[in-house]
C-alpha positions in Angstrom: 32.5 50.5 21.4 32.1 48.9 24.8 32.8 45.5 25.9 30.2 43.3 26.6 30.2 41.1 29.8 28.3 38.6 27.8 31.1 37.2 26.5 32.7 36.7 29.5 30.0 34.2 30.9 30.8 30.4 30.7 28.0 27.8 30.8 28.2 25.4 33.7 28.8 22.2 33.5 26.0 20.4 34.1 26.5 17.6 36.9 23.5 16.6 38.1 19.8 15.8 36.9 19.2 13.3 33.8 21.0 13.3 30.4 18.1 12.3 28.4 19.6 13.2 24.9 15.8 13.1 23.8 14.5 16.8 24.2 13.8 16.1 28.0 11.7 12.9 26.9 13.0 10.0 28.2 14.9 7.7 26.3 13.4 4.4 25.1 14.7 0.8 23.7 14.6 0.9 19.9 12.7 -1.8 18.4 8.6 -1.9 17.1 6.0 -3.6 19.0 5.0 -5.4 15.7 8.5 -7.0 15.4 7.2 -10.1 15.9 4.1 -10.0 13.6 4.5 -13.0 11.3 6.8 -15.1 13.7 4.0 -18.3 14.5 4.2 -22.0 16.1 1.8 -23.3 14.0 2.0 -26.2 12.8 -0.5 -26.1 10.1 -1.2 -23.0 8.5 -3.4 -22.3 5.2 -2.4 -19.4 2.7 -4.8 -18.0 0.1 -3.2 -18.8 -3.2 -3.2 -15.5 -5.1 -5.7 -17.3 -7.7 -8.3 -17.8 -4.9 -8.1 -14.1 -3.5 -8.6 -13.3 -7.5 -11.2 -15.3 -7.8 -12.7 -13.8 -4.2 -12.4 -9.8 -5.3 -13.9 -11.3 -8.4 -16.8 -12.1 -6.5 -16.9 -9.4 -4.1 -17.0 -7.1 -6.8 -20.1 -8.2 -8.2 -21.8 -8.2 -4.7 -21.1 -5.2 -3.5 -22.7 -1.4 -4.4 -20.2 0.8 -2.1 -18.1 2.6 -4.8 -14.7 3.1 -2.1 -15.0 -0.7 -1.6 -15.6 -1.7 -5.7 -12.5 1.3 -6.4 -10.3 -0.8 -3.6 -11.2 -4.1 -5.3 -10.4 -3.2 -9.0 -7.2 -1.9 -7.9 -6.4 -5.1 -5.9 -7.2 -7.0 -9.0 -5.2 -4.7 -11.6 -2.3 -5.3 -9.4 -2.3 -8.5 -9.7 -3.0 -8.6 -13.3 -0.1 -6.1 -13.9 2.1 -7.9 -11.8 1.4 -11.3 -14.3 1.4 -9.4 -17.6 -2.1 -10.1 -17.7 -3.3 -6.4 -17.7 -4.6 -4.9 -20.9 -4.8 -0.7 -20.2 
């Protein structure tokens, strides 16, 4: 059996060029751009009650003939029912 050379080579150190750690993509900061979603200086703000956006898919429901927006509605409005106790099915 005959020795191999192979073994025998050493990688080189590698001094120069970037260390990017990234798969040659540079590295970036960590963080989302949408940290801040939420974060506000308002000083009066209005929430829709939960009862009020009931009442609103109620009414969307009845207005509308698109089947993908009637099928997002229901669902919106089972959650909320399940999530009261108030769902029957």
């Amino acid at each position: 059996m005959p020795l191999s050379n192979l073994s025998k080579i050493k990688p080189k150190l590698r001094t120069n060029g970037r260390v990017s750690g990234n798969f040659g993509k540079n590295k970036v900061n960590a963080g989302s751009p949408m940290k801040d979603i939420g974060v506000t200086n308002a000083t009066n703000l209005k929430m829709t009650t939960q009862d009020d956006y009931l009442q609103r898919l109620h009414d969307a429901y009845g207005n509308t003939d698109n089947p993908r927006m009637k099928q997002f509605i229901f669902l919106e409005m089972r959650k909320i029912l399940v999530q009261r106790g108030q769902w029957a099915g």
